[in-house]
Residue, then its C-alpha position, 0 to 999 in steps of 0.5 A: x564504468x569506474x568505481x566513481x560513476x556510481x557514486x556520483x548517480x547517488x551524490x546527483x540523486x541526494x542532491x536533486x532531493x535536497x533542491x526540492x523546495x520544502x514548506x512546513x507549519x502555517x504555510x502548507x496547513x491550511x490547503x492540506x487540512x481543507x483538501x482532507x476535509x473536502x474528501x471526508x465529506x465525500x466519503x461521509x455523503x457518500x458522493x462519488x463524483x465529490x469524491x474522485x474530484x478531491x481524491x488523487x488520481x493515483x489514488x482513484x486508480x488503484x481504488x478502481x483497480x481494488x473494487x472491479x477485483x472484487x467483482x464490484x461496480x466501481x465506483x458504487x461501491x468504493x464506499x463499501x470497501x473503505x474504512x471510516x475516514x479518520x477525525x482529526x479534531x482532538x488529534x495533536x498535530x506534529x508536522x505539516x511539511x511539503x517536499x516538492x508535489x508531495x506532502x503530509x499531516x502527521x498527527x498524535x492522539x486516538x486515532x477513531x476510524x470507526x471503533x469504540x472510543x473506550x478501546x483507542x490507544x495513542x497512535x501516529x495518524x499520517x495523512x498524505x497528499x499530492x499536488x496536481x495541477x497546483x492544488x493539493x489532493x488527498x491521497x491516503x493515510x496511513x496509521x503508526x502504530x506505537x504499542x512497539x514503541x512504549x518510550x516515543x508514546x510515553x514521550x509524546x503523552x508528556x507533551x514533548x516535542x517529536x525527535x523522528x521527524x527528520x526520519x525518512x519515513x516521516x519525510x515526504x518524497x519529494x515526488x508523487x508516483x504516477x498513476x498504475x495501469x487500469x487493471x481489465x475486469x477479470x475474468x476469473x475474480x482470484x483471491x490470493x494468499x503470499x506468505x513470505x516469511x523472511x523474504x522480501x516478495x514481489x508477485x507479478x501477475x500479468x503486469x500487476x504487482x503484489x508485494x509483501x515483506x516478511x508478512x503474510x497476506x490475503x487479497x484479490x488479484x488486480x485484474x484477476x486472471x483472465x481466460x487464456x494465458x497468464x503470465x506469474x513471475x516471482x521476485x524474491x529476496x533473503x532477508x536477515x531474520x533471527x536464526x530461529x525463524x523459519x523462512x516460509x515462502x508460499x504462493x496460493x491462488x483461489x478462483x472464487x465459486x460461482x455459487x454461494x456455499x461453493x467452495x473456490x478451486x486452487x489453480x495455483x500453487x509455489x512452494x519454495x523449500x531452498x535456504x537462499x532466495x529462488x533463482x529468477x530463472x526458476x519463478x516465471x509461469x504461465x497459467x493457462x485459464x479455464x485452468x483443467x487442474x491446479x498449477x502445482x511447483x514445489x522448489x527444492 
């Protein structure tokens, strides 16, 4: 392959991008603004079958996925598991734009999703959309916050026209991403703790994918871990950080107790103590369940 195959991919791909058809302003708004409003009221009546049929399916599936992890009914309790849907009246709106299937609102003011309205700040408030079968659906929101970003907050308080929204990240992409597998019910429900401090982490565990960057979290395994074998695999990548930050790079996973005021066990353990990102061929595992006793690697 020459040297000038490849970039003739990323010139095909930029232009494939660029083609897609864009709407913006009064032209999209209104079927956005009335999809986000058909799945609040969902939310708010607590209506199950209201809500799958205003919410994606991309959406719905890793909903389903993220409550029967838990060891919850699905979807009893999706409304147990979600924060309050964010109001929109009172809010400044920025962007109404359509790339492709795939769309947004983006707002400025105090974003309310269930706290004390003495205590909001300012912040950006991206709700996002896909087109299926020709109508446009909710899919999620996202909140921005601006307490790193004193001047673009203070900017858009004076009333100024937004000067980002040609960013990527303020751009829809053009295409929605297709639906992830249905995760089993588990076996074992697992709750699982990934710092990755200076590593940009992907956790794989039988197909479901976990992925943190330069962060520390805590969540349930998709699907959980199941008896018999358990595929685990790891892949990492070194970020650029400040010399005097410390890479941390661990894995921890908890079967939860059985009983209340048990305590759950540690069926596994990674931890990685190298300079640079672990090899591939050293972050693949299996992890037979019921487990006799924890899974320990320590990675020099």
């Amino acid at each position: 392959m020459s040297l000038r195959q490849p970039l003739l991919l990323v010139l095909a791909c930029l232009t494939c991008a660029a083609s897609l058809p864009a709407q913006s302003g009064e032209e999209v708004r209104p079927a956005l603004e009335l999809a986000y409003a058909r799945w609040r009221s969902a939310v708010e009546a607590r209506d199950a079958k209201d809500w799958a049929s205003s919410i994606t399916m991309h959406r719905q599936v890793i909903t389903r996925n993220m409550v029967i992890s838990q060891g919850l009914a699905f979807p009893k309790s999706v409304f147990d598991t979600m924060l309050a849907p964010a109001e929109t009246r009172g809010l400044r709106l920025l962007e109404a734009q359509a790339v492709g299937d795939t769309a947004h609102l983006l707002y400025f003011g105090k974003v309310n999703m269930g706290d004390a309205p003495d205590v909001i700040p300012e912040n950006l408030l991206m709700l996002k959309f896909f087109r299926e079968n020709g109508a446009w659906k909710f899919d999620s929101s996202k909140l921005i916050q601006l307490s790193t970003q004193p001047e673009r907050r203070a900017k858009l308080l004076a009333g100024e026209p937004p000067d980002f929204l040609d960013l990527p990240e303020f751009t829809p992409p053009g295409k929605a991403p297709a639906p992830p597998p249905l995760a089993p019910v588990p076996d074992h429900i697992t709750g699982c703790t990934l710092q990755s401090i200076g590593y940009e982490t992907t956790l794989i565990v039988n197909g479901q994918e976990h992925f943190v960057n330069d962060s520390i979290i805590r969540l349930f395994l998709t699907g959980g871990l199941r008896n018999g074998g358990n595929s685990i695999q790891l892949k990492v990548k070194r970020l650029d950080v400040p010399k005097e930050v410390e890479p941390v790079l661990v894995v921890d996973m908890f079967t939860k107790p059985e009983a209340r005021g048990e305590k759950g066990n540690r069926v596994f353990h990674y931890e990685y103590k190298g300079s640079q990102a672990p090899s591939a061929d050293k972050t693949a595992w299996t992890l037979s369940m019921p487990a006799a006793q924890e899974m320990n690697i320590v990675d020099k």
